[in-house]
C-alpha positions in Angstrom: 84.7 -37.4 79.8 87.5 -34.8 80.0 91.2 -35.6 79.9 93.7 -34.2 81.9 96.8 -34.1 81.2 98.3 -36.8 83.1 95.4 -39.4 81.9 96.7 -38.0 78.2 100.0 -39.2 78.7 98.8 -42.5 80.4 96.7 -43.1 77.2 99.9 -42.3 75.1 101.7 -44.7 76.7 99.7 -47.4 76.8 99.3 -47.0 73.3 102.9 -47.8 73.0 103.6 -50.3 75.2 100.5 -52.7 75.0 99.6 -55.3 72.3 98.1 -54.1 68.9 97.0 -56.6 67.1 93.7 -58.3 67.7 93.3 -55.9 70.6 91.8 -52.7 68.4 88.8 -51.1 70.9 85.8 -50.7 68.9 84.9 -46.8 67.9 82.3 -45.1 70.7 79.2 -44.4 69.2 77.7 -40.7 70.5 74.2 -39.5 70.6 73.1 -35.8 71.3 70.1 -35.2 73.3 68.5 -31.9 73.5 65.9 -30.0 76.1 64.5 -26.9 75.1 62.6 -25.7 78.3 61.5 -22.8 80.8 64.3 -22.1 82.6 63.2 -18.4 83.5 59.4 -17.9 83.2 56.7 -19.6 85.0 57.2 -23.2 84.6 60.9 -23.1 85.4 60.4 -25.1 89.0 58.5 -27.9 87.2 61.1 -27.8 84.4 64.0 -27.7 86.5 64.3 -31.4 87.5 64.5 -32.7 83.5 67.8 -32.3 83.4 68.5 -34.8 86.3 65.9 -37.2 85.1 67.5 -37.2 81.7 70.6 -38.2 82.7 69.3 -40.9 85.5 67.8 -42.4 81.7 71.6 -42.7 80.5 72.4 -43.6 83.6 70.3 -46.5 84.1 70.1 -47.6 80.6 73.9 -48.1 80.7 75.3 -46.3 78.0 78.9 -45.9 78.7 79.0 -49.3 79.6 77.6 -50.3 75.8 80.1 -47.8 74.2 77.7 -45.1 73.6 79.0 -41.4 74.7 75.5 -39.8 75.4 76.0 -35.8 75.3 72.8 -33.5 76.8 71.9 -30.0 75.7 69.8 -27.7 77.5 68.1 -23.9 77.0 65.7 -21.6 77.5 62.7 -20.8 75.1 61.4 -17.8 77.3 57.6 -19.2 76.3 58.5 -17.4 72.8 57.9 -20.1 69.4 60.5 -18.2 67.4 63.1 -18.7 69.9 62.3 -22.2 70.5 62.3 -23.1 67.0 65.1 -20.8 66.1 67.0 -23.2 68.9 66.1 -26.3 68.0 67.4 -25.0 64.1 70.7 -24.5 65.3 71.3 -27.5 67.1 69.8 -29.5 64.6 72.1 -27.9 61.8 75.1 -27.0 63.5 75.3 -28.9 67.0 74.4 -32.7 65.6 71.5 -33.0 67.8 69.7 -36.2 66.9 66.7 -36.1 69.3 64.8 -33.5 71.8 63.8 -35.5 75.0 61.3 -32.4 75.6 60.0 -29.5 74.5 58.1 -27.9 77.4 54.9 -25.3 76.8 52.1 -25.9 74.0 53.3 -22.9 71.8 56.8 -24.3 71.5 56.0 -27.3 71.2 53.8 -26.8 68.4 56.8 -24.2 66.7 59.0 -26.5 66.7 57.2 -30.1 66.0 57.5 -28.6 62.2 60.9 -28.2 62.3 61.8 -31.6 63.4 59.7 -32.9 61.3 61.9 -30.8 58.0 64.9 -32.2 59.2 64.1 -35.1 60.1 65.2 -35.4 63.6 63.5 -37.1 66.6 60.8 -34.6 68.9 59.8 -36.3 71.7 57.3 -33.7 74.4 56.5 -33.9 77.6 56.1 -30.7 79.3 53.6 -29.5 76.4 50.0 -29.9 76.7 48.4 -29.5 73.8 46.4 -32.3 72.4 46.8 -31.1 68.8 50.5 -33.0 69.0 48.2 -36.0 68.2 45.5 -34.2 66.4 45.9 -32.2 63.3 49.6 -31.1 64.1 50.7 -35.1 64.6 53.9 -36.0 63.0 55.9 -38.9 61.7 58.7 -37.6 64.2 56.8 -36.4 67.4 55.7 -38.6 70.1 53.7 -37.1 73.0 54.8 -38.3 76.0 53.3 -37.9 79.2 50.1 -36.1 79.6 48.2 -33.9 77.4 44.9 -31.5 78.0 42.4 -34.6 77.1 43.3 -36.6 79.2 44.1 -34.7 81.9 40.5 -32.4 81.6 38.7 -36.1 81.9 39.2 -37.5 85.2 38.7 -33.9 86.7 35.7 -33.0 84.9 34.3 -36.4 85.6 35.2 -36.3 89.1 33.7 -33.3 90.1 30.6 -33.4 87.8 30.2 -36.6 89.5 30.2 -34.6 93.6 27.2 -32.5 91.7 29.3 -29.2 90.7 27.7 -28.6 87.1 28.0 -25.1 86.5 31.4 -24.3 85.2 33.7 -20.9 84.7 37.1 -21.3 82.7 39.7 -19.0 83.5 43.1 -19.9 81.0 46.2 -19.1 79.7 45.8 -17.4 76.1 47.6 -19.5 74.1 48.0 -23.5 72.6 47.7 -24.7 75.8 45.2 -23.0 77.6 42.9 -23.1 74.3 43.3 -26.6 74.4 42.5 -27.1 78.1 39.4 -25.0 77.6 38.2 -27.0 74.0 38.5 -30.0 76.1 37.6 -29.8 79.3 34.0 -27.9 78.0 33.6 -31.1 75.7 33.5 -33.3 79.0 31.1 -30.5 80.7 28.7 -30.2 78.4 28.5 -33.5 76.8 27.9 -35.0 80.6 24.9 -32.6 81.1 26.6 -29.9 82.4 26.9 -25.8 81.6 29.4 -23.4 81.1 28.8 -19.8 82.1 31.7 -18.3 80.9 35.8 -18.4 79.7 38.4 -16.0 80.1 41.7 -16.0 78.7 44.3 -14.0 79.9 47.6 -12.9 78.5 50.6 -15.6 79.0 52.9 -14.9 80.3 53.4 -11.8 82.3 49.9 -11.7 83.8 50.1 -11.7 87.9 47.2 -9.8 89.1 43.9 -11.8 88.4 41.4 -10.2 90.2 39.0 -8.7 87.9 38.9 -12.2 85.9 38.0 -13.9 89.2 35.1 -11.1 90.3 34.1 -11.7 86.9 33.9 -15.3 87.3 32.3 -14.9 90.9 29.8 -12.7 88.9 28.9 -15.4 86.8 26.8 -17.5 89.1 28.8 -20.7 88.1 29.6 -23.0 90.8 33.0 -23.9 89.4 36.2 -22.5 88.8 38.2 -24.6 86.3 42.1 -22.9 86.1 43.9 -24.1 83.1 47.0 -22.6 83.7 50.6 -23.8 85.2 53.2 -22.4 87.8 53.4 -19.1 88.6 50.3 -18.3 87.5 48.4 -21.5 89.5 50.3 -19.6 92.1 49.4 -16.5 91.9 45.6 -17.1 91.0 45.2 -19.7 94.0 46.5 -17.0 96.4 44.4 -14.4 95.0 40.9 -17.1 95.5 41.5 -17.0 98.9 42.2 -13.2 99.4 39.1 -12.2 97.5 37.1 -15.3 99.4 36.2 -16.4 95.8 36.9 -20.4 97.4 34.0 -19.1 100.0 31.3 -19.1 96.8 33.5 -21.6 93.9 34.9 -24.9 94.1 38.0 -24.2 92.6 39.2 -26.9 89.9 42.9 -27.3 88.8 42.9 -28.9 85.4 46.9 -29.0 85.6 48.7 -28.9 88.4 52.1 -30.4 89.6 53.0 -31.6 93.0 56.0 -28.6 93.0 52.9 -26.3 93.1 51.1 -28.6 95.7 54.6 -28.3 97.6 54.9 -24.5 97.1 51.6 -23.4 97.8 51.4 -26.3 100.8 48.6 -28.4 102.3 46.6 -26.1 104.4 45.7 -24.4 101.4 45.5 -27.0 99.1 44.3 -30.0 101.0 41.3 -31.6 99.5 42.1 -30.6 95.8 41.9 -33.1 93.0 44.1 -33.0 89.7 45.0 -36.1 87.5 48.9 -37.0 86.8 50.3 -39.3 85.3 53.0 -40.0 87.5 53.4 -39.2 91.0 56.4 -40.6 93.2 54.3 -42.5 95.7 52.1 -44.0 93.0 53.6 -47.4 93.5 56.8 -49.5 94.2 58.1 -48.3 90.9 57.5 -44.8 91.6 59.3 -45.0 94.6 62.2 -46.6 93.2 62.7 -44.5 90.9 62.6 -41.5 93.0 64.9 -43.1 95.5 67.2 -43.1 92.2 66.9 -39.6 91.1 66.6 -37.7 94.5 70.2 -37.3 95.2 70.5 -35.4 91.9 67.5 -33.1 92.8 66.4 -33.2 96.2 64.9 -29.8 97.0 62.5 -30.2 94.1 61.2 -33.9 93.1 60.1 -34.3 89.7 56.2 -34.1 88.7 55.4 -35.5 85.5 56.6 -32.6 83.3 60.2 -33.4 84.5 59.9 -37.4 85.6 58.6 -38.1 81.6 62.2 -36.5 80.4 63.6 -40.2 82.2 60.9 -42.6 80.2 61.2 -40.8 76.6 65.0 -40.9 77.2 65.4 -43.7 78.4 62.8 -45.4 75.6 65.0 -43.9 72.7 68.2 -45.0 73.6 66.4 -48.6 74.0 65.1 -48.0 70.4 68.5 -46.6 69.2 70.6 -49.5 70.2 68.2 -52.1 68.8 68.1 -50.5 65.3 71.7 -49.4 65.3 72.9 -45.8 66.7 74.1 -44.6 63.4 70.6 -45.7 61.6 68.9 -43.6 64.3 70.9 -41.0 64.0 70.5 -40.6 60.4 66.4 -41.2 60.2 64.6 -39.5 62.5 61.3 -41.1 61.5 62.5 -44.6 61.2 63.6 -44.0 64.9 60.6 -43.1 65.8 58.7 -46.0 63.8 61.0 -48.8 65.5 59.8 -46.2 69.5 56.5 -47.3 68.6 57.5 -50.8 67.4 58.6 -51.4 70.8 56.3 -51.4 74.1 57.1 -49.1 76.9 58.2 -50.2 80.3 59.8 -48.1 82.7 59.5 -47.1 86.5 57.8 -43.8 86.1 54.9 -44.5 83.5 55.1 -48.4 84.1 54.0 -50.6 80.7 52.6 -48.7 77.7 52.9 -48.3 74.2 53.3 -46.0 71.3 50.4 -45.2 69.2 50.4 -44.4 65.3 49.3 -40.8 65.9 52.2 -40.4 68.0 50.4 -40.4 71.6 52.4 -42.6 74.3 49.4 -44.3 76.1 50.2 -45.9 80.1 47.9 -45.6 83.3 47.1 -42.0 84.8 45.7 -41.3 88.5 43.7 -39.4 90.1 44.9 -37.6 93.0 44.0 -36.2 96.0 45.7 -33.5 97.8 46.2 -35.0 101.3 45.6 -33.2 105.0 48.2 -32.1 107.1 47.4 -34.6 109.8 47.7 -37.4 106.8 51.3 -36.6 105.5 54.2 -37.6 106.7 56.1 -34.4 105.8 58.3 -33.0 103.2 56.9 -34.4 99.5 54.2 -36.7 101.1 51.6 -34.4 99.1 48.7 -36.7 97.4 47.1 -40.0 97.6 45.8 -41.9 94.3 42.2 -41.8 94.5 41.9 -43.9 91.2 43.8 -45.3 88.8 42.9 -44.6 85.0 43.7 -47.5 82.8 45.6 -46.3 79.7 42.9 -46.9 77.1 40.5 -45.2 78.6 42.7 -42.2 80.0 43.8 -40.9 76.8 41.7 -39.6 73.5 40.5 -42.5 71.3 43.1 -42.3 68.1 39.8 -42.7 66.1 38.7 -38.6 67.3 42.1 -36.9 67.0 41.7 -35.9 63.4 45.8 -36.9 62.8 46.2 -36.7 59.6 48.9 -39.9 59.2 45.7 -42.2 60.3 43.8 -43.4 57.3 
């Protein structure tokens, strides 16, 4: 809150003139919060919400109200692990952050998971993909939050297997991500009798003309095109299917997608299209509710679940913080995180879930369908759930991650 003058002097004077004793106001307690994100690059309209969704956490958890001043930082990686982790250095050091609500992008993610983890401060992700946040990389101080490539490659790959597509081409991102999309999704081919004719993986990011990796793929003789990519580059490649008539010869397969892309690219083009989120504002009453909430803040671009997550970690660690004491949380990152997964997860964009010992938040994921233009309403009415994917069976069994804290 900032002072002006005039509420100074009426905070002076008070001081003087009312009763002191037995009337001393209890010290506020103050967390720093911390998003390190894509404000530039690719990803920056599915980043752009968190901001909004963070402090809709604060505001709904009530934080002033319980004497906790709740302070939100915010900057740009550029996709580069050296400047993410350089960041999250400096605000750990010399800023007093306690806690990250997101770092967005697998590479960054990953870059800076083991510098949270030296100074002990609380990493929550949600705009990251990677499934090695739970696998090999896990950590005593990381919880992954939303969505990750396991999960999100199974009800896709199990989906369209299921229409009859079996031949499969992978066109990625070259880096954590895309490599992890890829490793995935060709476990869920293969292992349900299906064949993959080839992978490509391009530079990321600065890539924008992907038409010799698509005649390639057309080349191939596979039947589908699996993108793992996000943003611009979803973007760029889905306009470029339907200029070289690649859709004409290849179902075309979005492994992650966001409903700003859905939105940008619109439904004549996109109707039809399956992907798997784990939330999407007209899921259910909660959904909506919350979105009637946080729509004011952000109303030309509504939060996927790369933004919408930034409300349930937030919101989940100040729940955690208050209940074990702010200045405990503050000054133990992983005994913050212990008494996170202590506590079940409720909240109105992922629901009721839990926190697993590998550090992998678990909660119900859909499948969606991109609607018709004659079937929306308009505006953000993009998708309708086509099924909904219980949380046990949605993520990666904790027993095939290979993290390292589980026995």
């Amino acid at each position: 809150m900032t002072l002006t003058r005039r509420g100074l002097m009426g905070a002076g004077a008070l001081a003087l003139t009312g009763p002191t004793v037995g009337r001393a106001q209890p010290a506020r307690q103050k967390i720093r919060l911390g998003i390190i994100t894509d404000l530039s690059g690719p990803n920056k309209d599915n980043s752009e919400p968190s901001m909004a969704c963070c402090r809709q956490a604060i505001q709904d958890f009530g934080a002033a109200e319980l004497g906790i001043d709740v302070d939100v930082l915010i900057a740009d990686h550029q996709n580069k692990g050296d400047i993410a982790s350089g960041i999250a250095r400096r605000w750990f050091d010399e800023e007093g952050v306690d806690c990250l609500v997101d770092v967005s992008t697998s590479t960054t993610a990953l870059a800076v998971n083991s510098v949270a983890r030296a100074k002990n401060k609380v990493m929550l992700v949600v705009g990251a993909a990677t499934s090695e946040l739970t696998g090999a990389q896990c950590s005593p101080n990381t919880i992954h939050w939303s969505y990750d490539t396991y999960m999100l490659s199974k009800a896709s790959t199990a989906a369209i297997m299921g229409q009859g597509s079996q031949n499969w081409f992978f066109l990625a991102a070259d880096y954590a991500f895309g490599q992890a999309m890829v490793r995935d999704a060709t476990n869920f081919v293969t292992g349900g009798g299906g064949k993959v004719s080839g992978r490509i993986f391009y530079p990321f990011p600065g890539t924008t003309d992907f038409s010799a990796f698509l005649l390639q793929a057309q080349a191939s003789g596979a039947k589908v095109l699996a993108l793992c990519q996000t943003g611009a580059d979803t973007y760029n490649t889905l306009k470029q299917v339907r200029e070289f008539g690649i859709d004409r010869r290849m179902r075309t397969v979005t492994l992650l997608m966001y409903a700003t892309e859905v939105h940008r690219l619109g439904l004549d083009a996109m109707q039809g299209i399956l992907l798997t989120e784990s939330f999407y504002w007209d899921a259910n009453n909660r959904t909506r509710a919350f979105m009637e909430r946080i729509k004011p803040k952000t109303n030309h671009n509504w939060p996927s679940s790369a933004s919408a997550g930034v409300y349930s970690d937030t919101l989940h660690y100040l729940k955690a913080a208050a209940d074990m004491g702010v200045a405990a949380a503050k000054a133990d990152g992983a005994a913050a995180v212990a008494r996170m997964r202590a506590m079940p997860t409720d909240d109105d964009v992922h629901g009721v879930g839990r926190i697993r010992p590998d550090g992998r938040k678990i909660h119900d994921a859909y499948l969606l369908q991109v609607k018709t233009p004659s079937e929306s309403r308009g505006g953000w009415d993009l998708m309708k759930v086509s099924a909904v994917i219980p949380a046990e069976e949605a993520f990666r069994p904790i027993s095939a991650g290979g993290c390292p804290l589980i026995g």
